[in-house]
C-alpha positions as CSV (number, residue, x, y, z in Angstrom):
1,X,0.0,0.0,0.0
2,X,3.0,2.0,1.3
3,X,5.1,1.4,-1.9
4,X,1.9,2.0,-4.2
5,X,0.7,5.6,-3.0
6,X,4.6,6.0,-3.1
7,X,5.2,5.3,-6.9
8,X,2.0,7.0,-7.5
9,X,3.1,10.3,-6.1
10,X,6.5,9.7,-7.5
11,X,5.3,9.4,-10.6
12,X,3.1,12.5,-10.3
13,X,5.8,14.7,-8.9
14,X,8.3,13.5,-12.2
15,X,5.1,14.7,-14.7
16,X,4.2,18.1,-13.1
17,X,7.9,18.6,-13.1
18,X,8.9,17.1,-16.4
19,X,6.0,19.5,-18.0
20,X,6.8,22.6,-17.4
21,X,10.4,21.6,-17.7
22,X,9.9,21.0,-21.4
23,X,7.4,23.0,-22.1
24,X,10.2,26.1,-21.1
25,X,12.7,24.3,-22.8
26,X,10.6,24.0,-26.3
């Protein structure tokens, strides 16, 4: 359960921060 919400807001933090990221970038 731990390990789940974990990855999930893992993966959440990389996309919200991997957006803007490229979007400044392009």
């Amino acid at each position: 359960m731990v390990k789940r919400s974990f990855l999930k807001r893992a993966s959440a933090t990389a996309a919200t921060a991997s957006a803007p990221a490229s979007s400044t970038a392009s």
